[in-house]
N, C-alpha and C positions, 0 to 999 in steps of 0.2 A: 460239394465234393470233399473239403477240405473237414467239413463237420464228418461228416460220414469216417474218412480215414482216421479222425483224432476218434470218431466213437470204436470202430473196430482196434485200433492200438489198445485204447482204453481196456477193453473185454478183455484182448489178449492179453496182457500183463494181469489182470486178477485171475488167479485160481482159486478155485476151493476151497476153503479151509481145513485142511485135516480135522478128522475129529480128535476131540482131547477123552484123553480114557483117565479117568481117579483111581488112583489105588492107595489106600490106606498103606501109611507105615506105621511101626509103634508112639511116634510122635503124635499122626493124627486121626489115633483111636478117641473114640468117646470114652468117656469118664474123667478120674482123677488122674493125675502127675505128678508123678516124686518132685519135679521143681516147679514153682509159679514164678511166674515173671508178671507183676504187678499190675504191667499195661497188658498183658495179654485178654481180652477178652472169652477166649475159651476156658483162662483160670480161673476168671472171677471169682465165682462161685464159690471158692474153694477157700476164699477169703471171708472166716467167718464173722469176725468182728473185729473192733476198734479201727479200722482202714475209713479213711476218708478220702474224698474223689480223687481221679488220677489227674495228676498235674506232667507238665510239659510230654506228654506221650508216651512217660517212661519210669515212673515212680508215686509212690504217696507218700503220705503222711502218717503218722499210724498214733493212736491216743497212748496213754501212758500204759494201760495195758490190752493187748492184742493175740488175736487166734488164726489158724490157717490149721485147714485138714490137707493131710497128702498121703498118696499114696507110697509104702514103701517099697523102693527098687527090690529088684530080683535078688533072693540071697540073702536081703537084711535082717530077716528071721533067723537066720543060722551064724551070719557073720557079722551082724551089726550094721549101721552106715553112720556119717559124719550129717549135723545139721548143719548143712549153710542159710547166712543171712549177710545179704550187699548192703548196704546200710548205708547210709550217713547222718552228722552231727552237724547241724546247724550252729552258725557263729551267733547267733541271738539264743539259743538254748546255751552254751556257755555262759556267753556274759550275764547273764540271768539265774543261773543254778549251777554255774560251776563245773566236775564232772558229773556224768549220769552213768548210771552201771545197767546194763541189759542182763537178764535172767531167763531161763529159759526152761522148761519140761514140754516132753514128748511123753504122750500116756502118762501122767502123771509123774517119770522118772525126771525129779531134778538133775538139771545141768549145769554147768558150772559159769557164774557170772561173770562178764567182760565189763571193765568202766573204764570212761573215755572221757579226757580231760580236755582234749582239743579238738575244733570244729575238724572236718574233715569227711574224707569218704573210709569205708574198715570193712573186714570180713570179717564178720563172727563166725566163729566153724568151730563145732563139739563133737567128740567122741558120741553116739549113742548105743547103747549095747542092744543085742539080739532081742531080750528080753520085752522092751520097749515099743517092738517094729512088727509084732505079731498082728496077723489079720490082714483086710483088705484097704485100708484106711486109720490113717492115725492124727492126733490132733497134736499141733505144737501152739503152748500156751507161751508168751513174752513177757515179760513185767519190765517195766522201768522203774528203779528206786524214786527219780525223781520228773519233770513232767512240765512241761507249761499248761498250767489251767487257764480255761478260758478265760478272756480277756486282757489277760494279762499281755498278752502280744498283741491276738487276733482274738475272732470272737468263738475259735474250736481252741479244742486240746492239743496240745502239741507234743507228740513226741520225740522221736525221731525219724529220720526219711528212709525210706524200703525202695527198694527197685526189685529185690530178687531173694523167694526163701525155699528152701529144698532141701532135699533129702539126697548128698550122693554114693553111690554105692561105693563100697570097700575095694570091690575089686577093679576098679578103673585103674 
């Protein structure tokens, strides 16, 4: 008897599962993204070179020069948007090379270089003009003046660390 009342308690405390209904927001449309976040999996792609595997869940590595396509925010044809890149500098790429300067072009428009003398985490953020941001996809190309070649550390390139590179719009 005692099975029987724990089986019917049982029953009655589970209901149904509601069903769960998906609705797309503009975050989780298909295609491209005005910002990647490195570990994201749906950005991948969008990672066109120099990126080497994602380390701790949340970042890469990226070789001495590096690409990503994105898409430009709403408006950036007319108003422009700012490149972000979350970055960091390794304290063995110092000791090793000293500062390194990051460089950067979107559509081929040079941007203006940032150099970083100490290890650390940094924003790189540039102006990019209208010009630049036309179309459905744009590429931003990265240089580094200077670079760990392999071996010299490890047995990859080493540039600088990525977590996060995007396009945001002007009128936020």
């Amino acid at each position: 008897m005692r099975r029987l009342t724990a089986l019917a308690l049982l029953l009655a405390a589970c209901k149904t599962p509601e069903r769960v209904r998906v609705t797309h927001t503009m975050d989780s449309e298909p295609g491209l993204k005005p910002i990647v976040h490195v570990a994201d999996p749906q950005t991948a792609q969008q990672l066109v070179s120099g990126f080497h595997a994602l380390e701790g869940n949340a970042w890469r590595w990226t070789k001495g020069t590096f690409k990503v396509t994105l898409k430009p925010p709403r408006g950036a044809d007319k108003d422009g948007a700012f490149l972000v890149v979350r970055l960091s500098v390794a304290e063995s790429t110092i000791q090793h090379l000293g500062d390194v300067k990051l460089s950067a072009k979107v559509n081929g428009t040079s941007l203006e270089g940032e150099a970083y003398a100490k290890n650390g985490d940094y924003v790189y953020k540039r102006d990019v003009p209208a010009a630049a941001l036309r179309g459905d996809a744009v590429t931003a190309e990265f240089t580094l003046d200077k670079y760990l070649e392999a071996g010299r550390v490890e047995t990859r390139e080493l540039g600088i660390i990525v977590a996060m590179i995007g396009l945001e719009s002007k009128a936020l």
